[in-house]
Backbone and ligand atoms as CSV (ligand in chain L), in Angstrom:
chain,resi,resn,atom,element,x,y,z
A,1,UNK,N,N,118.578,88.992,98.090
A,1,UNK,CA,C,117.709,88.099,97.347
A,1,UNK,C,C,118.008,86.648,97.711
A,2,UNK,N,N,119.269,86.883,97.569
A,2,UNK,CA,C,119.850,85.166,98.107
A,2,UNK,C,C,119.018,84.820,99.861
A,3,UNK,N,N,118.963,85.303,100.435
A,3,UNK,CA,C,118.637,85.434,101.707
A,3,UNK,C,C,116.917,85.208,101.771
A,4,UNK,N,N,116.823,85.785,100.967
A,4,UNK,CA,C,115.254,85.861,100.592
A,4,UNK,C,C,114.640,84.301,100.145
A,5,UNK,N,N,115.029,84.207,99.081
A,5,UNK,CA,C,115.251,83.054,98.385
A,5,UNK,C,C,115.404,81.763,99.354
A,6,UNK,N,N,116.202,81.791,100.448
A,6,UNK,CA,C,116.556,80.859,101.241
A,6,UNK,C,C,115.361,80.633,102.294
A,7,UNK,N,N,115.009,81.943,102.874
A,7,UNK,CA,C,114.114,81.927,104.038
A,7,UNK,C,C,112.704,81.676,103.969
A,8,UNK,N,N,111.898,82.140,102.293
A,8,UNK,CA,C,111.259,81.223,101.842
A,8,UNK,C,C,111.401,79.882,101.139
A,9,UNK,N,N,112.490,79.081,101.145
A,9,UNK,CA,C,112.380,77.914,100.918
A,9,UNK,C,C,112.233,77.142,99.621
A,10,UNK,N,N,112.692,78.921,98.720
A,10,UNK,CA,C,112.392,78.744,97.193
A,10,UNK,C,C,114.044,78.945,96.151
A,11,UNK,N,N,114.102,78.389,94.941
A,11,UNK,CA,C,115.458,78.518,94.301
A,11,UNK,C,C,115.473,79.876,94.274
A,12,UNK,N,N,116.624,80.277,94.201
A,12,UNK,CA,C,116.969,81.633,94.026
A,12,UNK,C,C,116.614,82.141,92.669
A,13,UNK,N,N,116.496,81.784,91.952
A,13,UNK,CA,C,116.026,82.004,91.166
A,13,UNK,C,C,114.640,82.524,90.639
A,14,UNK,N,N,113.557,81.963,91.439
A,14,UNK,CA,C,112.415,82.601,91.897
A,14,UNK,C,C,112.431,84.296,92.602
A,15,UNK,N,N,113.224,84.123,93.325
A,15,UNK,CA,C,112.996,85.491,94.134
A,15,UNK,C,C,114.146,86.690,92.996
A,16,UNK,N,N,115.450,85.678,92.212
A,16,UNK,CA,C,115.035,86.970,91.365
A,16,UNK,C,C,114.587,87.593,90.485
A,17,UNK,N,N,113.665,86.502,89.908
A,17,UNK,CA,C,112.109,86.910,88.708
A,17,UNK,C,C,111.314,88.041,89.113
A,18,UNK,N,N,110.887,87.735,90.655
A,18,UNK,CA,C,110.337,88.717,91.537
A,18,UNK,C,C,110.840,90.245,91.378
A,19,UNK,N,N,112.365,89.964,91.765
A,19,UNK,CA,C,112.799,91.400,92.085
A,19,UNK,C,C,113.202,92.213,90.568
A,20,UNK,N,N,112.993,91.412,89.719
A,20,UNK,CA,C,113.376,91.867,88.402
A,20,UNK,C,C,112.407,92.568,87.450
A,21,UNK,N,N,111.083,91.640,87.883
A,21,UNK,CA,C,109.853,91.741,87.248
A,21,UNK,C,C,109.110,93.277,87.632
A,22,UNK,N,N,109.570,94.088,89.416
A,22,UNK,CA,C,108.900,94.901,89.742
A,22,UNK,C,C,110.071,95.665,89.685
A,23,UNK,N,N,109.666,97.380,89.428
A,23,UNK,CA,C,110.553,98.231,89.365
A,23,UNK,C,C,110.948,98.767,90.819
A,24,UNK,N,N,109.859,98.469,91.490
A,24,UNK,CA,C,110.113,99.593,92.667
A,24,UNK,C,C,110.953,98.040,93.327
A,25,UNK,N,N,111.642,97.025,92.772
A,25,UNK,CA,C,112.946,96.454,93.649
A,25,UNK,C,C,114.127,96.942,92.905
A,26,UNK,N,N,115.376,97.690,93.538
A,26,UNK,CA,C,116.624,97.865,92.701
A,26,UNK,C,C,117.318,96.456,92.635
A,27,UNK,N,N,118.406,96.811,91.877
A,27,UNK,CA,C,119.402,95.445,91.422
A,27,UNK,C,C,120.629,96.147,92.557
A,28,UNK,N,N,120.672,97.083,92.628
A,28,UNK,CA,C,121.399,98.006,92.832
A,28,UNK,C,C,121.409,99.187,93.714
A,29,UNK,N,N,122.279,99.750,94.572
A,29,UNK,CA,C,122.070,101.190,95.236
A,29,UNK,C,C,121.237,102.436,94.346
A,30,UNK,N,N,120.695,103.366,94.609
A,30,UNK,CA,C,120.185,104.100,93.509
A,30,UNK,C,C,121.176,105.541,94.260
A,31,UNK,N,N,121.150,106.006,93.516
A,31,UNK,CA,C,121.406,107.675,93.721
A,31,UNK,C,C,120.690,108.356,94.868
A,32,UNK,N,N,120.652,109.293,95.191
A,32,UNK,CA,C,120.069,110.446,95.975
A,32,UNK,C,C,118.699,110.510,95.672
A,33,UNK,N,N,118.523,110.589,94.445
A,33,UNK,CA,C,117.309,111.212,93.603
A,33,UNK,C,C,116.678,110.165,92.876
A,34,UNK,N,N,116.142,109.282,92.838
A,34,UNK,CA,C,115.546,108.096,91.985
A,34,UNK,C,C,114.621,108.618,90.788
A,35,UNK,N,N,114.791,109.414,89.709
A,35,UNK,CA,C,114.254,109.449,88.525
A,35,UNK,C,C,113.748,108.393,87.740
A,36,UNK,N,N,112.502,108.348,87.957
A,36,UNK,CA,C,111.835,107.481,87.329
A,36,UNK,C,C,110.779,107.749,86.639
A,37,UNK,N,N,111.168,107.528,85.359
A,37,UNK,CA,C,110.494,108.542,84.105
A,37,UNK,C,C,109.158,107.615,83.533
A,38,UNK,N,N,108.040,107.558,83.294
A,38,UNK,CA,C,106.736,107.171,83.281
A,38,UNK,C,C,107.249,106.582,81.423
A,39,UNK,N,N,107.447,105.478,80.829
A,39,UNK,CA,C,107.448,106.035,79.512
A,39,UNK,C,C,106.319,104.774,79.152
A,40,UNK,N,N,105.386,105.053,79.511
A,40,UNK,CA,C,104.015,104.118,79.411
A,40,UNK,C,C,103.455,104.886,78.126
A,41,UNK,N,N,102.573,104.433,76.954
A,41,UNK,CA,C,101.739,104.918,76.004
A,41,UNK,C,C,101.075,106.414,76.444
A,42,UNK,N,N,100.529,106.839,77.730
A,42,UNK,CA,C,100.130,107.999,77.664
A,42,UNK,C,C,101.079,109.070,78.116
A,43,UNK,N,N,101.837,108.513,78.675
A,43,UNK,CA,C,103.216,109.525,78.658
A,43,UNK,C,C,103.928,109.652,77.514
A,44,UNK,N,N,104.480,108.298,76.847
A,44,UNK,CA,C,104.797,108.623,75.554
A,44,UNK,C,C,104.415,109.270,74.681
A,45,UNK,N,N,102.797,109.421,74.618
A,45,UNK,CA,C,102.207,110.444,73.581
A,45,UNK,C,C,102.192,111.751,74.182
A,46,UNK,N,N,101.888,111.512,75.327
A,46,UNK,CA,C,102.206,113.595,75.677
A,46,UNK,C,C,103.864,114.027,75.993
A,47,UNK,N,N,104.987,113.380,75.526
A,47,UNK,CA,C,106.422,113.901,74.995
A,47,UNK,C,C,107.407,112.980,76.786
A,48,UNK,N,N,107.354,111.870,76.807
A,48,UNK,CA,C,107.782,111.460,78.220
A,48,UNK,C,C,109.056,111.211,77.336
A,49,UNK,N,N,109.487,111.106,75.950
A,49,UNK,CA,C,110.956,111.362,75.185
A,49,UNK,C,C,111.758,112.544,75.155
A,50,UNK,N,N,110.513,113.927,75.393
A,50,UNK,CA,C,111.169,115.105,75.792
A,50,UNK,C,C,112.308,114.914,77.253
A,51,UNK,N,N,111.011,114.190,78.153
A,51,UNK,CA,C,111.347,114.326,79.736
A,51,UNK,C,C,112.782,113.326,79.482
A,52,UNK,N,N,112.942,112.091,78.616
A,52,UNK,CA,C,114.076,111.523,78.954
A,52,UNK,C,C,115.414,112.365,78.067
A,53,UNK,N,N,114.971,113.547,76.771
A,53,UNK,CA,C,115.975,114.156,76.545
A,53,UNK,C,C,116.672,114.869,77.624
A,54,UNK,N,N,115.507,115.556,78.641
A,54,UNK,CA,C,116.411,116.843,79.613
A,54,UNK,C,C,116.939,116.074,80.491
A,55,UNK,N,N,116.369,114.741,80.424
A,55,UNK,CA,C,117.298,114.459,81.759
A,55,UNK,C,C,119.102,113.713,81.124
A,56,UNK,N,N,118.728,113.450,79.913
A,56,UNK,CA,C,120.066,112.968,79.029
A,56,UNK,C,C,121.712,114.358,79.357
A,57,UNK,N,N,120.411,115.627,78.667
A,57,UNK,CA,C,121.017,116.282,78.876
A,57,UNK,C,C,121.604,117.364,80.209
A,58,UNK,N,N,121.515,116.483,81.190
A,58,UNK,CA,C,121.862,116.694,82.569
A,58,UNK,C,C,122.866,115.826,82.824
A,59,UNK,N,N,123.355,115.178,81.449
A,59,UNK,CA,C,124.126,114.043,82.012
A,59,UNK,C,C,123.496,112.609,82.349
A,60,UNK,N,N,122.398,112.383,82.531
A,60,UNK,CA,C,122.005,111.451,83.530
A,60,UNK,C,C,121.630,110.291,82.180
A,61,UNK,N,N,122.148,108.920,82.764
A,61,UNK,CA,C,121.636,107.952,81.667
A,61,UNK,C,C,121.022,106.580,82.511
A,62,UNK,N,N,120.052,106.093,81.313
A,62,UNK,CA,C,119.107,105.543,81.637
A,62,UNK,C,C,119.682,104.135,82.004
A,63,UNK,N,N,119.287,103.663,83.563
A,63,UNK,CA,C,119.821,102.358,84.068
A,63,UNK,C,C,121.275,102.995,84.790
A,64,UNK,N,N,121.505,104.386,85.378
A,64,UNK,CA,C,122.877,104.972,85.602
A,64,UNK,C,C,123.008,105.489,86.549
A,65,UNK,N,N,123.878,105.590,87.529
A,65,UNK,CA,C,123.718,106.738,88.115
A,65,UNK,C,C,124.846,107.884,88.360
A,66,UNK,N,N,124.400,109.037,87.924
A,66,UNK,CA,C,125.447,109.515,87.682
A,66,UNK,C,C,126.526,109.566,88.699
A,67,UNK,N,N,127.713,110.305,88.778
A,67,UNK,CA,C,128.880,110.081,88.819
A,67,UNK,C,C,128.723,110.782,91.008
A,68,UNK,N,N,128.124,111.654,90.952
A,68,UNK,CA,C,128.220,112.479,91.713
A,68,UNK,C,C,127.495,111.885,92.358
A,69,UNK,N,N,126.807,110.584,92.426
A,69,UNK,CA,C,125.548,110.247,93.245
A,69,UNK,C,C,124.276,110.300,93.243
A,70,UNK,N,N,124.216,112.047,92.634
A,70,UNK,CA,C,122.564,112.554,93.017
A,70,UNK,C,C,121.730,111.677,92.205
A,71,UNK,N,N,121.920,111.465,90.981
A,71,UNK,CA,C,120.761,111.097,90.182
A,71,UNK,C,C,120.535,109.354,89.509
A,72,UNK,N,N,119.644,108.718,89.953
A,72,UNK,CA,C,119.834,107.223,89.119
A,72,UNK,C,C,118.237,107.902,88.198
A,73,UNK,N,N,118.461,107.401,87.306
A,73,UNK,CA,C,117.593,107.177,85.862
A,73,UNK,C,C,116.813,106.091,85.708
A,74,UNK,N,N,115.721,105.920,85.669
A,74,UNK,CA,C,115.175,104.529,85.112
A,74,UNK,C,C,113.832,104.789,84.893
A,75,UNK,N,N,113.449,104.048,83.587
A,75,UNK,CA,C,111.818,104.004,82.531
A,75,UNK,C,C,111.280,103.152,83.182
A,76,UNK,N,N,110.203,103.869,83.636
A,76,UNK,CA,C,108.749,102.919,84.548
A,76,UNK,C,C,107.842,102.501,83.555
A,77,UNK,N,N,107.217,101.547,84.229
A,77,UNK,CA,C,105.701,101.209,83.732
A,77,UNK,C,C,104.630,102.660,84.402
A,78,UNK,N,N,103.699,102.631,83.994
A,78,UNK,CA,C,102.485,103.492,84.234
A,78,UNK,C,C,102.673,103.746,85.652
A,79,UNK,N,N,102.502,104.653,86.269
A,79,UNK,CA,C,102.849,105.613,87.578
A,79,UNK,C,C,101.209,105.611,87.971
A,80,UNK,N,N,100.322,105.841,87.481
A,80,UNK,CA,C,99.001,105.480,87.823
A,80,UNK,C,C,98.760,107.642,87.663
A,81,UNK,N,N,99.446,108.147,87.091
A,81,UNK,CA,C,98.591,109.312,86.649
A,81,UNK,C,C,99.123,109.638,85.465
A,82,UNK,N,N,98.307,109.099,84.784
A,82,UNK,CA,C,97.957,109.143,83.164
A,82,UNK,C,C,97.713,110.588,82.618
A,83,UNK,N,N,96.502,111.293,83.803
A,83,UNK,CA,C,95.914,111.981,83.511
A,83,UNK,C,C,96.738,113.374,83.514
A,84,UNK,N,N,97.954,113.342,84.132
A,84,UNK,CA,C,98.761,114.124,84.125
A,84,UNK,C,C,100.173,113.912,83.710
A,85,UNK,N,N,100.046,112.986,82.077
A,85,UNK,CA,C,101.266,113.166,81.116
A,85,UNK,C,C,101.476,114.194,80.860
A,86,UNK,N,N,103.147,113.772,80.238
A,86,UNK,CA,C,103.675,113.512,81.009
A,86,UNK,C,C,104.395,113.608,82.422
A,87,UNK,N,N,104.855,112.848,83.379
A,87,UNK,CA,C,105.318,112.891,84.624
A,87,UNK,C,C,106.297,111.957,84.871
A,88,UNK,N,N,106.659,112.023,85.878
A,88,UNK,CA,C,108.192,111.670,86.580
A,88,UNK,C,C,107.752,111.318,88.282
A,89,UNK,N,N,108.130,109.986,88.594
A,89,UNK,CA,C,108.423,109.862,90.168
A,89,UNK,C,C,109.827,110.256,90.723
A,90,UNK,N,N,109.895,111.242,91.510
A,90,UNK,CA,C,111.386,111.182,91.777
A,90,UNK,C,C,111.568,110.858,93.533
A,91,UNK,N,N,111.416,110.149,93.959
A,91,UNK,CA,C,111.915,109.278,95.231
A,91,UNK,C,C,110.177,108.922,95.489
A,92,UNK,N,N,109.736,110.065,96.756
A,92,UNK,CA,C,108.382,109.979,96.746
A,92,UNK,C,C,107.235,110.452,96.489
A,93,UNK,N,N,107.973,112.008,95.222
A,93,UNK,CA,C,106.999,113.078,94.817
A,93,UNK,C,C,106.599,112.719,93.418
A,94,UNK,N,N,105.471,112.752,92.822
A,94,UNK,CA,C,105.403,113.069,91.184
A,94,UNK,C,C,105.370,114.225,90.832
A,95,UNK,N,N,105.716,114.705,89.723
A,95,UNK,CA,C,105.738,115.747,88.749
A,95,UNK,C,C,105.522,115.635,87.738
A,96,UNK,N,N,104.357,116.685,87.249
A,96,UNK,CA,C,103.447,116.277,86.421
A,96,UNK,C,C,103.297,117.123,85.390
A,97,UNK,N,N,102.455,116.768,84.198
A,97,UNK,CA,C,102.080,118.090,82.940
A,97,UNK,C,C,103.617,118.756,82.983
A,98,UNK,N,N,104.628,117.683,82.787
A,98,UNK,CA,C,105.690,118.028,82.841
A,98,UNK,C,C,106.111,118.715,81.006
A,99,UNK,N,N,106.993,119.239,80.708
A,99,UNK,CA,C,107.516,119.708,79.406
A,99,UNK,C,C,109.635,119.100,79.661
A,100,UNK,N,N,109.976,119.668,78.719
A,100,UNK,CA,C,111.307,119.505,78.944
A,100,UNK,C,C,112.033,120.484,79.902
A,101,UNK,N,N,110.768,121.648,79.306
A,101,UNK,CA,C,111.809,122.535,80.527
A,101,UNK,C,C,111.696,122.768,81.191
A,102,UNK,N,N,110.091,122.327,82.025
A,102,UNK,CA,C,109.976,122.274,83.141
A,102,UNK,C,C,110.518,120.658,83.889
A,103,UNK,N,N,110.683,119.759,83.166
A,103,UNK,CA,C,111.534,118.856,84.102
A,103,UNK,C,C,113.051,118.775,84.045
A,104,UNK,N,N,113.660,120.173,83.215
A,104,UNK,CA,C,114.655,120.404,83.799
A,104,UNK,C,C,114.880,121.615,84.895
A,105,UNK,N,N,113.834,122.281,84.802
A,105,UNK,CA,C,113.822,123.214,86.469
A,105,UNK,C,C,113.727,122.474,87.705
A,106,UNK,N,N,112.754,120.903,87.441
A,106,UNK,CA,C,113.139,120.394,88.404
A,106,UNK,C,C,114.044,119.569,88.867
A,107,UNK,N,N,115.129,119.194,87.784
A,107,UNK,CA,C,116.288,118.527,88.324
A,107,UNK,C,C,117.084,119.312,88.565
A,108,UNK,N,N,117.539,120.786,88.078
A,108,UNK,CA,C,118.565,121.857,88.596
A,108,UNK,C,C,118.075,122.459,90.396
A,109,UNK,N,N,116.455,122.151,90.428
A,109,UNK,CA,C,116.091,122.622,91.630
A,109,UNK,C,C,116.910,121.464,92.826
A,110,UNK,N,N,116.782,120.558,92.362
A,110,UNK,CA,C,117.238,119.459,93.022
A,110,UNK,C,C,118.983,119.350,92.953
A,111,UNK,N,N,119.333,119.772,92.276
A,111,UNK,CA,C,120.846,119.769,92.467
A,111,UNK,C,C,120.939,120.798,93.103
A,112,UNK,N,N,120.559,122.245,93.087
A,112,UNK,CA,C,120.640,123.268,94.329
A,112,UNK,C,C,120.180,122.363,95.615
A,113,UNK,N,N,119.864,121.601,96.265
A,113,UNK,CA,C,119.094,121.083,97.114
A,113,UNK,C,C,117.770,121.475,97.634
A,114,UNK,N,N,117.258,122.210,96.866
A,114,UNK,CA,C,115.705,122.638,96.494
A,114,UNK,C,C,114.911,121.460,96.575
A,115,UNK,N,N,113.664,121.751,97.163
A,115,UNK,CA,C,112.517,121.005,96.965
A,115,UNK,C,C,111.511,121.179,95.803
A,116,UNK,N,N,111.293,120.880,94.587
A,116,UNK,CA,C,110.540,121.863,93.648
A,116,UNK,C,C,109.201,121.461,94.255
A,117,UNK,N,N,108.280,121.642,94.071
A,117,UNK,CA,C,106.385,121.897,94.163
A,117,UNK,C,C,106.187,120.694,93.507
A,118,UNK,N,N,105.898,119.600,94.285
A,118,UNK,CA,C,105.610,118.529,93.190
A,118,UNK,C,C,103.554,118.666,92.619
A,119,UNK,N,N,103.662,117.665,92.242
A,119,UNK,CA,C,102.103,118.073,91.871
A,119,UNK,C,C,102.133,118.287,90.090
A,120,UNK,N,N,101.093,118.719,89.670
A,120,UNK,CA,C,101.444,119.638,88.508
A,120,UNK,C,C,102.222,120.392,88.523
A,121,UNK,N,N,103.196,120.780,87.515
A,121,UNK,CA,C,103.888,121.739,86.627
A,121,UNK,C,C,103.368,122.895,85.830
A,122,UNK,N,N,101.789,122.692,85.755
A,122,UNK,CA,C,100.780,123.928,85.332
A,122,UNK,C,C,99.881,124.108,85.990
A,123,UNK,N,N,99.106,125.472,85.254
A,123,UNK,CA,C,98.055,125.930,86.794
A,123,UNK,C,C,97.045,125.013,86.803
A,124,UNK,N,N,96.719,123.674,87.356
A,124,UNK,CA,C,95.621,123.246,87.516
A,124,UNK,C,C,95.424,122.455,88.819
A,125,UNK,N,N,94.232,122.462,89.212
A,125,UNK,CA,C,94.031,121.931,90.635
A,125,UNK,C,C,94.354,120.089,90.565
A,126,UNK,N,N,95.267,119.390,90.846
A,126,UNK,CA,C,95.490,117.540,90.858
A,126,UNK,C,C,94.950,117.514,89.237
A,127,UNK,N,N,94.211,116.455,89.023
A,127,UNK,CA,C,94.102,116.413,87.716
A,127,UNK,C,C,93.107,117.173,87.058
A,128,UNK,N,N,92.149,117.815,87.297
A,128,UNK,CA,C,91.262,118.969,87.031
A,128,UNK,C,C,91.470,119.394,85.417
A,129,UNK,N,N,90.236,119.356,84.756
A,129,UNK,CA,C,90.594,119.824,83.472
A,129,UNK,C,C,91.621,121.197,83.301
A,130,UNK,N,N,92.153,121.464,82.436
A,130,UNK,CA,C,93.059,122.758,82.265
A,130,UNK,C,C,92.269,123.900,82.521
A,131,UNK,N,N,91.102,123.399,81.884
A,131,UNK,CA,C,90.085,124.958,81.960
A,131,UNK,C,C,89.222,125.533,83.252
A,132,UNK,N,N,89.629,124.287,83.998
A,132,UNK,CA,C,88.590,124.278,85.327
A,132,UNK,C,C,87.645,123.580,85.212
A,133,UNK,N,N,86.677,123.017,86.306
A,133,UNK,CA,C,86.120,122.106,86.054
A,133,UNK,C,C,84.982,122.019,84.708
A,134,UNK,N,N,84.544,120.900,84.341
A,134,UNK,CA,C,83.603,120.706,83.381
A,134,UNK,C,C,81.972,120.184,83.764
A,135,UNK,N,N,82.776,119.017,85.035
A,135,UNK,CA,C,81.654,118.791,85.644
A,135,UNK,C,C,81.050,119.274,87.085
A,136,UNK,N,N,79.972,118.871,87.710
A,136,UNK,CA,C,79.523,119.855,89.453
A,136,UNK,C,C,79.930,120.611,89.363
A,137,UNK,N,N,80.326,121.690,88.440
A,137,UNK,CA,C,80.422,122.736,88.385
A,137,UNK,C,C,79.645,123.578,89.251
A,138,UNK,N,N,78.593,123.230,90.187
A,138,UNK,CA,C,77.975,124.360,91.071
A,138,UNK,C,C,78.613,124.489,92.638
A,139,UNK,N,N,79.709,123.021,92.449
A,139,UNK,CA,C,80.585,122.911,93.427
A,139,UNK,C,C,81.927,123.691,93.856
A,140,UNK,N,N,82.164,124.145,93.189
A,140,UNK,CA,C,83.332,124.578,92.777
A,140,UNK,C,C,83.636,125.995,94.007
A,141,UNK,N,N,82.327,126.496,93.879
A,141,UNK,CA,C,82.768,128.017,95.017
A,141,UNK,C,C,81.882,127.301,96.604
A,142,UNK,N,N,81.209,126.520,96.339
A,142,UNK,CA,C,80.325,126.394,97.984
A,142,UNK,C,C,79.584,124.961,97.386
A,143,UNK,N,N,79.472,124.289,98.772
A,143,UNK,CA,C,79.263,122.893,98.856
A,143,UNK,C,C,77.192,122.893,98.154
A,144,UNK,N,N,76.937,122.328,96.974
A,144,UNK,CA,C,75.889,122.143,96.416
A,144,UNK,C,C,75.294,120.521,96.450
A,145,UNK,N,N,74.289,120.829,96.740
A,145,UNK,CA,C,73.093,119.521,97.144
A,145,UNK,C,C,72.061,119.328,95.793
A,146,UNK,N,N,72.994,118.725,94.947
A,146,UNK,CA,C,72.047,117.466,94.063
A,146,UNK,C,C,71.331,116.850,94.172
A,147,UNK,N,N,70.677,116.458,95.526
A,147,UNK,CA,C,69.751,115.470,95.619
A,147,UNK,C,C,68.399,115.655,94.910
A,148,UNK,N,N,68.135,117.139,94.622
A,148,UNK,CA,C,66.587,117.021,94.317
A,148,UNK,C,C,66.533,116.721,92.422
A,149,UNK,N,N,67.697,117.076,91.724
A,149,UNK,CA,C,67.891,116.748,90.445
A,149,UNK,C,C,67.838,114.733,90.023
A,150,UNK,N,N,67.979,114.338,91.254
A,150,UNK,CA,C,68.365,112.727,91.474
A,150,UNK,C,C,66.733,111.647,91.276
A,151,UNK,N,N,66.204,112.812,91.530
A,151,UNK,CA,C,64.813,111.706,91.848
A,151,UNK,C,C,63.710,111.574,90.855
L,1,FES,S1,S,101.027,106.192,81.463
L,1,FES,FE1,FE,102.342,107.479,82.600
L,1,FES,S2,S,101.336,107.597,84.503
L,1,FES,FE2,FE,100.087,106.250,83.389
């Protein structure tokens, strides 16, 4: 930052408002695993307090990293999929329609050195209603041409 600070020509102090203000700059080395738990209003209401219990109870604390390396902890702003509270960024995957115990299958997957399935955590296609689609529904099995409903 100091370096930073210098080479644009600005107090240091500026550049570390910058790096403080955005999450995706560390203060710090992170762990193996960068857990970064969504705890924005629509995560919070679909249980993103569950997701920070299992990961508590893995040991792992928030602003930490645990002891062994693998895991740093830290509460994001909005991840930009709402639509699949709650979720978790963990380095460069999300995991989504997460529960407690499914985001602790995926941190034990990850301490085995497992890759878990990022994406949803339940059966649904990206964000796709639960039930399957609601809307173009004539799309769904073979490519359908709306145009003549349009005019
Ligand atoms: S509020 Fe969590 S991804 Fe948007």
């Amino acid at each position: 930052m100091e370096y930073v600070a210098k080479y644009l020509d600005m107090p240091y102090i500026r550049a570390l408002e910058v790096s403080t203000f955005y999450t995706m700059f560390n203060q710090a080395p992170v762990g193996r695993y960068h857990v970064q738990v969504c705890g924005t209003t629509p995560c919070m209401l679909r249980g993103s307090e569950d997701l920070f219990d299992a990961c508590y109870a893995k040991g792992l604390k928030k602003g930490g990293t645990s002891p062994d390396g693998l895991f740093t902890l830290a509460e994001v702003e909005c991840l930009g999929a709402c639509a699949n509270a709650p979720m978790v960024q963990i380095n460069d995957d999300n995991y989504e329609d997460l529960t407690s115990e499914t985001m602790t299958s995926v941190l034990e997957a990850l301490q085995r050195g497992q890759t878990p399935k990022p994406g949803p955590q339940i059966e649904r296609q990206t964000s796709a209603p639960e039930s399957g689609p609601t809307t173009l529904v004539e799309m769904v099995s073979e490519n359908y041409d709306y145009r003549e409903q349009w005019k």
